[in-house]
ZADO-927590 format. One record per residue (C-alpha): x, y, z; residue in one letter; residue number from 1. Coordinates in steps of 0.05 Angstrom, whole numbers, padded with zeros to 5 digits, always signed. Layout:
N
NODE   east  north     up rest  nr
NODE      X      Y      Z    A NUM
...
This chain:
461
NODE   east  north     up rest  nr
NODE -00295 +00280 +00373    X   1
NODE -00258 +00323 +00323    X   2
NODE -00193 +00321 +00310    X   3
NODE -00165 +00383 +00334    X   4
NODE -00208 +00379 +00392    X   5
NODE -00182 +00308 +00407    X   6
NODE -00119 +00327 +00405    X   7
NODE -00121 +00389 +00451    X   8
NODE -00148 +00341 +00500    X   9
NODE -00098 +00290 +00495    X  10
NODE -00039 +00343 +00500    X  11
NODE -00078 +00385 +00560    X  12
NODE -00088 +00308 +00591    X  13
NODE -00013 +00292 +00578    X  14
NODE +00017 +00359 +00606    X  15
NODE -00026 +00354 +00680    X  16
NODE -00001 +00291 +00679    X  17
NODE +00067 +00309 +00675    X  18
NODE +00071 +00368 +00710    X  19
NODE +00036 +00322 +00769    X  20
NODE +00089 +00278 +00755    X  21
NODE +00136 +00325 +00764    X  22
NODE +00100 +00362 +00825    X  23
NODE +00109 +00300 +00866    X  24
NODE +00181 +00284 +00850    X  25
NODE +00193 +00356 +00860    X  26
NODE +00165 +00354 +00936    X  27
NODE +00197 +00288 +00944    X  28
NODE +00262 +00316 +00927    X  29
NODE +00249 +00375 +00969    X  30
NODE +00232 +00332 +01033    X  31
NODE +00287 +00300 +01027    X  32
NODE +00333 +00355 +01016    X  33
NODE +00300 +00388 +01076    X  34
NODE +00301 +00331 +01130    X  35
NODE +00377 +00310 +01105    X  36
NODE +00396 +00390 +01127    X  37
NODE +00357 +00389 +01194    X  38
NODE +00389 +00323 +01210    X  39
NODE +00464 +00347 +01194    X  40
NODE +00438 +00422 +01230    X  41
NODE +00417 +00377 +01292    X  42
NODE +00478 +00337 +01298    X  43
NODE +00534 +00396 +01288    X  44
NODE +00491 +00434 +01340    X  45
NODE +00501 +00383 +01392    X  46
NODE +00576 +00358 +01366    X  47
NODE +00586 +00448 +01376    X  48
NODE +00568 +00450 +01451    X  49
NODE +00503 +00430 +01445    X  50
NODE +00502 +00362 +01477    X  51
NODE +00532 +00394 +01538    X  52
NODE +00483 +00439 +01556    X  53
NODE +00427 +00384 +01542    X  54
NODE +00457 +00344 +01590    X  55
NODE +00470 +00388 +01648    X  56
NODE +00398 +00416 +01640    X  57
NODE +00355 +00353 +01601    X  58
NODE +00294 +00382 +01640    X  59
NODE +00289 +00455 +01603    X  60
NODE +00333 +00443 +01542    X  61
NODE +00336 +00473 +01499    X  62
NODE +00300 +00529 +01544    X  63
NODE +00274 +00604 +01501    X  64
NODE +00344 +00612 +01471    X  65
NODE +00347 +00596 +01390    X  66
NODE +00276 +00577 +01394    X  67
NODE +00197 +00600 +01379    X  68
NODE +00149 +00586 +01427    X  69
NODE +00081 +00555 +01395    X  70
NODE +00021 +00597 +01394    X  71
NODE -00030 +00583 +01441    X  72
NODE -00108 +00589 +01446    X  73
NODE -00126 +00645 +01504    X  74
NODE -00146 +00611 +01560    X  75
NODE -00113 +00559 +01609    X  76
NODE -00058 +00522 +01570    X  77
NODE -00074 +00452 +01549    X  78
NODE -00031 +00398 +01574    X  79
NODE +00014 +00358 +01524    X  80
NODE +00013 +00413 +01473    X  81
NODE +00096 +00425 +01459    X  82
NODE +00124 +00497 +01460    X  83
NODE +00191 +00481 +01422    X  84
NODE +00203 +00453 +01354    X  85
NODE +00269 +00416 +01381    X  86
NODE +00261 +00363 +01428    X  87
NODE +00308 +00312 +01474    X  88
NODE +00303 +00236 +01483    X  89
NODE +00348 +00187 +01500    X  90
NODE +00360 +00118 +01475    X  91
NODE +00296 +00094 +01496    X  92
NODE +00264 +00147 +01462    X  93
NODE +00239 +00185 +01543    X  94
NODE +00247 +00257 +01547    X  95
NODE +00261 +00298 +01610    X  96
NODE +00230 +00360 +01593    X  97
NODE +00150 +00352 +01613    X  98
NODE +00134 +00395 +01553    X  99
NODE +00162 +00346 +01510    X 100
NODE +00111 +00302 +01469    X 101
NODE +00108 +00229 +01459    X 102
NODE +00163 +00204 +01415    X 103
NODE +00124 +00189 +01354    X 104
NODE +00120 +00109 +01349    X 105
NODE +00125 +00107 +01270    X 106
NODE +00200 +00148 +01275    X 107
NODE +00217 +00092 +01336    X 108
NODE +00199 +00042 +01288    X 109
NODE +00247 +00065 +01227    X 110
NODE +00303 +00085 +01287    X 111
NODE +00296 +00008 +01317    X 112
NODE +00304 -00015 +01252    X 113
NODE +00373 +00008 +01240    X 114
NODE +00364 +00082 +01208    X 115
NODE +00396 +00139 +01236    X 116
NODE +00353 +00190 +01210    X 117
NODE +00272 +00180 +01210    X 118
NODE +00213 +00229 +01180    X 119
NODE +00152 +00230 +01182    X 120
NODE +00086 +00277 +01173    X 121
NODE +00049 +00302 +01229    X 122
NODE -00021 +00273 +01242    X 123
NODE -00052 +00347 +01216    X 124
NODE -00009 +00340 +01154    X 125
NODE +00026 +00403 +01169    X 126
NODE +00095 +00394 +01200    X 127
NODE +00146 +00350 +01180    X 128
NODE +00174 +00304 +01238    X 129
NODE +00242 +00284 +01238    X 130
NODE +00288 +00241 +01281    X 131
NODE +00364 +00234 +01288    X 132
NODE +00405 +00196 +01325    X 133
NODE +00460 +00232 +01362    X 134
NODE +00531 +00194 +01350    X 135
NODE +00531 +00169 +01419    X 136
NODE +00484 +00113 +01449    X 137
NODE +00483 +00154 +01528    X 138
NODE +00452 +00195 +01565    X 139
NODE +00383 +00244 +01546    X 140
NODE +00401 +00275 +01490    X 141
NODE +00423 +00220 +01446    X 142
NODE +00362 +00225 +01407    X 143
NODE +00335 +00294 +01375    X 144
NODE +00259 +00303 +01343    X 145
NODE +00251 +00359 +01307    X 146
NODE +00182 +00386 +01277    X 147
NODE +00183 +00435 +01225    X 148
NODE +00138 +00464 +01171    X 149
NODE +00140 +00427 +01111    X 150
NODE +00133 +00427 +01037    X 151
NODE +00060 +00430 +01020    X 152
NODE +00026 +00360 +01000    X 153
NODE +00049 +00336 +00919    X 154
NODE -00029 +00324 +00914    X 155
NODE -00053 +00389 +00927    X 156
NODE -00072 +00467 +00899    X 157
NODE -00008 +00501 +00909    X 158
NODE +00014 +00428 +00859    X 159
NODE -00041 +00427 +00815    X 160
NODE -00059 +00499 +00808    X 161
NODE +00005 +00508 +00771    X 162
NODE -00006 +00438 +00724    X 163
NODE -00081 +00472 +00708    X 164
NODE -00057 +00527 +00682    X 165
NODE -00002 +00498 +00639    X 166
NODE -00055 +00451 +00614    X 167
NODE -00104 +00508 +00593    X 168
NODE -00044 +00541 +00562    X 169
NODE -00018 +00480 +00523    X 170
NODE -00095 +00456 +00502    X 171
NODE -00110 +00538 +00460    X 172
NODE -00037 +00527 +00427    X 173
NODE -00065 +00454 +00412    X 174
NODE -00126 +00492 +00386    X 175
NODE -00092 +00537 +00351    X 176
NODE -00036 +00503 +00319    X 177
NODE -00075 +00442 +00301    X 178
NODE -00113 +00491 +00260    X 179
NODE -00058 +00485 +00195    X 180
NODE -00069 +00404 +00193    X 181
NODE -00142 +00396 +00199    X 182
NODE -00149 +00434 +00140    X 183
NODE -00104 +00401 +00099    X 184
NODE -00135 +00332 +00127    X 185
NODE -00197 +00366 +00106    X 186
NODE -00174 +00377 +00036    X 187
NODE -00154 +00310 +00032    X 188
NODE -00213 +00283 +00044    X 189
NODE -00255 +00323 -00008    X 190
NODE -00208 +00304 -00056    X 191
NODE -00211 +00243 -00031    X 192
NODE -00289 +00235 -00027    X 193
NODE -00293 +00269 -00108    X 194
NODE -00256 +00199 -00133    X 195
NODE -00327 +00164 -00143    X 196
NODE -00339 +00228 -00197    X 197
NODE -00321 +00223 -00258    X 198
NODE -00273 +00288 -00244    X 199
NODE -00201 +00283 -00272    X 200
NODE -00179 +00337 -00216    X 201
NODE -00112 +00305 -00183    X 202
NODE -00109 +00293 -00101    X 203
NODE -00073 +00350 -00086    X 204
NODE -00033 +00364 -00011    X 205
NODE +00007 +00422 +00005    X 206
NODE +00068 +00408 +00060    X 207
NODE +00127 +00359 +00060    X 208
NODE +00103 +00300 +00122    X 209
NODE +00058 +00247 +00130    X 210
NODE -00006 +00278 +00102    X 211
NODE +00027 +00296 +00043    X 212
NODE +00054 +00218 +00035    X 213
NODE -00013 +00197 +00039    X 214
NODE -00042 +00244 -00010    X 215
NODE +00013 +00221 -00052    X 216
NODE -00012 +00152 -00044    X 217
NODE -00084 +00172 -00055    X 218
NODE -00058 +00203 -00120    X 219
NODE -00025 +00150 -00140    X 220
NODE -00089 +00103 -00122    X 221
NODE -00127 +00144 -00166    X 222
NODE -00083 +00145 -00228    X 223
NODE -00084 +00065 -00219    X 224
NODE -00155 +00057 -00216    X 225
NODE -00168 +00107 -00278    X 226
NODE -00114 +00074 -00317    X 227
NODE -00154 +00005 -00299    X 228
NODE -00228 +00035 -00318    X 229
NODE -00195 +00060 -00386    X 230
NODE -00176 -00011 -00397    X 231
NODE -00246 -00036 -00374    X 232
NODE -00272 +00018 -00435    X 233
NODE -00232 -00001 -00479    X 234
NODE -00245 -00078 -00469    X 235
NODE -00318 -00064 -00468    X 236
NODE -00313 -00023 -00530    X 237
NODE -00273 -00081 -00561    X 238
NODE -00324 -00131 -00545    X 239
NODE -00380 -00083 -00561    X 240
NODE -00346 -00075 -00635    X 241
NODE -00328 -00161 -00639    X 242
NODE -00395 -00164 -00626    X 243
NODE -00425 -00124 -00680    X 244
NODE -00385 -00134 -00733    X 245
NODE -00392 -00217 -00721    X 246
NODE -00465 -00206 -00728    X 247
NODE -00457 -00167 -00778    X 248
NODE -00403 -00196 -00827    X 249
NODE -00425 -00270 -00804    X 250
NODE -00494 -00262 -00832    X 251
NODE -00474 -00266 -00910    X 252
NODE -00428 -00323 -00915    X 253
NODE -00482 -00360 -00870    X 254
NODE -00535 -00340 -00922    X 255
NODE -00497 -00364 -00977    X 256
NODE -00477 -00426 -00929    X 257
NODE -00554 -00440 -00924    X 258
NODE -00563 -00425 -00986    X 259
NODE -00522 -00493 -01012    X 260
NODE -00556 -00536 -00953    X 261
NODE -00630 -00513 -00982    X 262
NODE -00601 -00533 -01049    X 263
NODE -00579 -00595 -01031    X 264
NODE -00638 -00622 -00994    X 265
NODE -00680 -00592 -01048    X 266
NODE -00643 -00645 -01094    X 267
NODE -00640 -00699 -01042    X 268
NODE -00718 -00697 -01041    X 269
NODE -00728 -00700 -01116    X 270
NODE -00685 -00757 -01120    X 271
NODE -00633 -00729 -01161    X 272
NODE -00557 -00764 -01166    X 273
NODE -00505 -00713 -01115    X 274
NODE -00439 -00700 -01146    X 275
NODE -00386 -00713 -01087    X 276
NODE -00368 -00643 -01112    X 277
NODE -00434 -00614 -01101    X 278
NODE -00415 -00609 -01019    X 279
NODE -00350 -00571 -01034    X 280
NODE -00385 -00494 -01028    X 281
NODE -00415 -00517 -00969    X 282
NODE -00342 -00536 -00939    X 283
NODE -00309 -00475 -00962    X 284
NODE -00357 -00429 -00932    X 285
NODE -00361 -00466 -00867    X 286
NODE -00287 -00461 -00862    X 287
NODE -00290 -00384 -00877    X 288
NODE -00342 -00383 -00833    X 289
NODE -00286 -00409 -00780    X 290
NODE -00230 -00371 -00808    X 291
NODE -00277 -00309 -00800    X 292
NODE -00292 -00321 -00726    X 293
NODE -00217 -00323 -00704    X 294
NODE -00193 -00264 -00748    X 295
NODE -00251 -00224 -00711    X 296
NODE -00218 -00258 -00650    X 297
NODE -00156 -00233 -00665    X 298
NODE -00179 -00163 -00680    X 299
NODE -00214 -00159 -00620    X 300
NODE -00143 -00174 -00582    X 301
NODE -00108 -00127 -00619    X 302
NODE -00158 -00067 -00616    X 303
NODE -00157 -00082 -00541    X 304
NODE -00078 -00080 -00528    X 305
NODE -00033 -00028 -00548    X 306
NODE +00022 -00085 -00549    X 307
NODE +00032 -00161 -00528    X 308
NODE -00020 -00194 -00470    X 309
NODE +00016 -00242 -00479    X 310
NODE +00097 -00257 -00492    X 311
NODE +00132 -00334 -00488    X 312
NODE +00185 -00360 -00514    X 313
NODE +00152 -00399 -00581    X 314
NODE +00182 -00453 -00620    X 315
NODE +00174 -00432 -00694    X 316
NODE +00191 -00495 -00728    X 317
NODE +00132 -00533 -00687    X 318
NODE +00084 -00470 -00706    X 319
NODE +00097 -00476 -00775    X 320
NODE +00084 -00550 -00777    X 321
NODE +00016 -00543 -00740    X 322
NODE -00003 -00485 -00787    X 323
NODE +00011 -00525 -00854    X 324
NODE -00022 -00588 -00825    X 325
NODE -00086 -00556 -00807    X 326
NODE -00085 -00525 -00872    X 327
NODE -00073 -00599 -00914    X 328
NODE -00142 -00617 -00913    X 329
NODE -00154 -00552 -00954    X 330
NODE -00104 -00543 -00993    X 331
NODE -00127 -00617 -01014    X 332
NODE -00206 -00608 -01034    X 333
NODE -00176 -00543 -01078    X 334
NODE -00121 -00588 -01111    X 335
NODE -00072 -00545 -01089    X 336
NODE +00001 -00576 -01063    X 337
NODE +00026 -00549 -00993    X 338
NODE +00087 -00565 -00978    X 339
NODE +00137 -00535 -00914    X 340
NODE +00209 -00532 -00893    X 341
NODE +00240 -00519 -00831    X 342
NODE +00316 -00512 -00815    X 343
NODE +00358 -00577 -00768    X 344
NODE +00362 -00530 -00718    X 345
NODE +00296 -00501 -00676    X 346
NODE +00282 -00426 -00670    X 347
NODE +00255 -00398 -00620    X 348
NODE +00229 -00330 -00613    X 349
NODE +00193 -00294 -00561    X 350
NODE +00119 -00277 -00579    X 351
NODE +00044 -00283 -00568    X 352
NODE +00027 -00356 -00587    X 353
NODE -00035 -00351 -00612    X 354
NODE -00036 -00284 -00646    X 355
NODE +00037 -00302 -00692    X 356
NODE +00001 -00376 -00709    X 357
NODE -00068 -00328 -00725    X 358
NODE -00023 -00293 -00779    X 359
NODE +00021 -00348 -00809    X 360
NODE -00049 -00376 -00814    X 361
NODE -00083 -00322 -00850    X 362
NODE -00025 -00321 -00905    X 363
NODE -00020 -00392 -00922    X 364
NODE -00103 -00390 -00918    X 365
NODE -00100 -00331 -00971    X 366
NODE -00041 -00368 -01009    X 367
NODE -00094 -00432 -01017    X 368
NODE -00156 -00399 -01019    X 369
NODE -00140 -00349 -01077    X 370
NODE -00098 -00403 -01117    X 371
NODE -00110 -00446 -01172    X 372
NODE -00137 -00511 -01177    X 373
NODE -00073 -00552 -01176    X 374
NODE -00025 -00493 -01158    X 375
NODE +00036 -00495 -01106    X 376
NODE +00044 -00460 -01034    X 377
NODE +00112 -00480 -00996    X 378
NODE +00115 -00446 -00925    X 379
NODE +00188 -00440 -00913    X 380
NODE +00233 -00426 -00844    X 381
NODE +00301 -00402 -00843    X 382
NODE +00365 -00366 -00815    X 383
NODE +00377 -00361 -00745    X 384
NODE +00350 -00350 -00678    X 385
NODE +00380 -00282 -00687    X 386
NODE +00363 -00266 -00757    X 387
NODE +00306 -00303 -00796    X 388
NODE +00257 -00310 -00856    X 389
NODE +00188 -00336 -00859    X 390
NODE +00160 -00342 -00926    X 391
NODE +00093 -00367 -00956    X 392
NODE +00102 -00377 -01030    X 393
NODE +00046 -00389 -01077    X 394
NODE +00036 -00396 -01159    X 395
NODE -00027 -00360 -01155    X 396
NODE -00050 -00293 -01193    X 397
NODE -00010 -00245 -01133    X 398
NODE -00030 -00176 -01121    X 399
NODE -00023 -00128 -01164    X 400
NODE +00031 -00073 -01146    X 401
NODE -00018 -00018 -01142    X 402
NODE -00065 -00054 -01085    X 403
NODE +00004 -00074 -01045    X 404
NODE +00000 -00011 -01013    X 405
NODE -00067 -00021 -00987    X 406
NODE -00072 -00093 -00977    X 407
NODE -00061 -00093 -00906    X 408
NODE -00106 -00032 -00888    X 409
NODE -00167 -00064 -00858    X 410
NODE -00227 -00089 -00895    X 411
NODE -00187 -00076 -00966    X 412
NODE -00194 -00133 -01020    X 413
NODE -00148 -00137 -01078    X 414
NODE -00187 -00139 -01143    X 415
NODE -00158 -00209 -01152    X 416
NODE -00192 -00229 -01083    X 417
NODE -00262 -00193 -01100    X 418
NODE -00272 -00225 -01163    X 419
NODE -00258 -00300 -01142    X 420
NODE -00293 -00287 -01066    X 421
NODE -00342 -00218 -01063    X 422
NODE -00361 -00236 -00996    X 423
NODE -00289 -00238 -00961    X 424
NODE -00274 -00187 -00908    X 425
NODE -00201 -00163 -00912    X 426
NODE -00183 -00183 -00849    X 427
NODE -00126 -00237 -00864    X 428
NODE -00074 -00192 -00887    X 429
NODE -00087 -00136 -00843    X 430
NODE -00083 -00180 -00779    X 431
NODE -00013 -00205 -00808    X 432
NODE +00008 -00138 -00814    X 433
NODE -00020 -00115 -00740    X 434
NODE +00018 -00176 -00709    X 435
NODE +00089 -00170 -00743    X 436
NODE +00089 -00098 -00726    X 437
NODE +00070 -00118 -00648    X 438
NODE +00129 -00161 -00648    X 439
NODE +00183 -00127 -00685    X 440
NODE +00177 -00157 -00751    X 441
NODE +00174 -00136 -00817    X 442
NODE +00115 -00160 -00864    X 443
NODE +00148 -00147 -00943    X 444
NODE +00098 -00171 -01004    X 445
NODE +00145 -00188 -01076    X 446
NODE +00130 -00221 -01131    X 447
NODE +00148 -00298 -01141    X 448
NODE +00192 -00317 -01187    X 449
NODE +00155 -00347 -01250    X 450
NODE +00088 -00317 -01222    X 451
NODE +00053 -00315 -01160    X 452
NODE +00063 -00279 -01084    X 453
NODE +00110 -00285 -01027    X 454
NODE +00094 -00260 -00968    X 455
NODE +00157 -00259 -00927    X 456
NODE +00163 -00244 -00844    X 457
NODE +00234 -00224 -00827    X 458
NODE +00270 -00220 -00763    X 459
NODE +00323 -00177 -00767    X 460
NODE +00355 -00185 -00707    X 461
């Protein structure tokens, strides 16, 4: 069922109801308003002279006078049938008058039982029967019935008639008022049902209730899950791009990588004596293989965030030491010293893990890689949890002051860097850069006094 039908239903089914309701309090109210009169009518009529002339006359009382003789079939007239509408008893409920009918047994019942008023309906369901008992216990006329027309029935058409026809009235107002809402339910649901598209149109609902709330929420549904798919695009564009360019830039320094193995089989199978340095090329490119994999990691992280996955409260003095012992066993084959220092005191700073110990990594890897054979690199820590320097100092030929500029653009080489390793990618000091500006640092290249670079990080505070 639609709505607006539904709901003409349920109003037109909710105002019978009440007017029913209402119908039969109505007539119960009016009964008793009616046999609460004719028993205080009855009982100032006899207490006024009435009681008198019962009693010197029980056997015609009340007689023609005040009083409307029944209508009666033509023909003989029927025994028992009463001509009055007031009638005498006395206590035991036995009337003189011979037109008088049986006292009804149900109104002896509530009178025995203590009540001094009684009612009833007639067996026809037409007259109202009431009985009162006079203020004295003597004589005939201490007990008065009375039969009178009464309110029609709560359950019938002079009731219901009236409840219909409120009901019809109520259900075309439904109808028609309940026009408005379905067709801003309507409009929900289109824009509702137009989410699965790939249309950008907002969820739009006119009115200040409860559909507009939940169009607002709809709205705001829909701006989450777009937000969510443009991170899905951008992840899968990310991955697409890690993908390709691992494939890509892995494939020459594993050439050349193969390239030594061939070479030194090739001389293990014509006998011929292997320098210990002979394995060295192959070492160095596996570890650039390595060092390539987690900078195209790390560019994959950064191209996918616009700022920190990732933010914890990082111990630099412990980073520092597990970036310059990683890097010993390299720094050793090339003959190159690398030495640290790190203040008493720890400092801590608040960062993505992985991507700062990525970049201190990078640096000191450039520092050894484009050194000298028995040059210097000292990664140093100082300052302050609130202000502090991080510096990787090398001996080695630096960068000249013209490719500063561009050294941390991605995939630039220094001339330096191209001569001594063509195949290198660029990625080291770019991913440096990248990471210091995610995390409110400031990456500064100088010279180093005597000859050589220094890359510094500072945290100004």
């Amino acid at each position: 069922m639609k709505l607006r039908a539904r709901l003409a239903v349920t109003l037109g089914l909710a105002a019978i109801s009440l007017l029913v309701l209402l119908g039969w309090a109505q007539s119960r109210w009016q009964s008793k308003m009616r046999v609460d009169a004719l028993a205080e009518a009855a009982v100032h009529r006899m207490e006024s002279g009435g009681r008198e002339r019962c009693e010197a006359n029980p056997e015609r009382w009340p007689g023609d006078r005040g009083t409307r003789r029944l209508r009666r079939p033509p023909g003989p007239p029927r025994r028992g049938v009463p001509r009055h509408r007031v009638f005498a008893y006395d206590a035991k409920f036995v009337s003189a008058n011979p037109d008088s009918p049986a006292f009804p047994s149900t109104l002896a019942k509530q009178l025995k039982a203590g009540s001094d008023v009684a009612t009833d309906r007639s067996p026809d369901q037409r007259r109202t029967e009431v009985a009162v008992r006079m203020p004295w216990t003597e004589g005939k006329c201490s007990v008065l019935l009375m039969r009178s027309k009464g309110p029609p029935p709560w359950f019938s058409g002079a009731v219901l008639m009236p409840a219909f026809l409120v009901a019809l009235v109520v259900i075309l107002v439904a109808l028609f008022a309940a026009g408005p809402i379905v067709r801003r339910v309507r409009q929900l649901t289109d824009s509702v049902r137009r989410l699965g598209s790939d249309s950008e149109e907002p969820i739009r609902v006119e009115g200040n209730d409860e559909i507009a709330e939940l169009g607002a929420a709809f709205e705001q549904s829909r701006q989450t899950i777009q937000a969510q798919l443009a991170s899905l695009r951008e992840r899968e564009a990310a991955l697409r791009n890690y993908i390709a360019n691992t494939t890509h830039d892995v494939m020459l320094p594993l050439t050349v990588l193969q390239g030594h193995l061939v070479s030194l089989q090739q001389r293990i199978e014509a006998g011929d004596a292997l320098d210990p340095k002979a394995i060295v090329p192959s070492l160095e490119e596996s570890q650039y293989l390595g060092s390539l994999l987690h900078n195209l990691n790390a560019a994959a992280r950064l191209e996918a965030n616009d700022g920190l996955s990732h933010r914890d409260l990082i111990d630099l003095n412990r980073l520092l030491e597990r970036v310059v012992d990683r890097h010993q066993p390299i720094a050793k084959r090339k003959q190159i010293s690398l030495e640290r220092a790190v203040p008493e005191t720890p400092i801590e700073f608040p960062g993505d893990l992985t991507l700062l110990e990525q970049a201190l990594g990078n640096v000191v890897q450039n520092a050894i890689r484009y050194n000298r054979a028995h040059g210097h690199v000292a990664v140093i820590l100082e300052g302050s949890a609130e202000r502090w320097t991080l510096r990787v100092v090398d001996d080695g030929p630096g960068i000249s002051h013209a490719d500063r500029e561009r050294v941390v653009e991605p995939s630039f080489r220094g001339s330096e860097a191209r001569t001594r390793h063509p195949h290198g990618m660029g990625l080291g000091l770019h991913i440096a850069s990248d990471v210091a500006q995610r995390h409110g640092l400031r990456l500064e290249l100088r010279d180093t006094d005597g000859g050589g670079l220094t890359v510094e990080l500072i945290h100004a505070g």
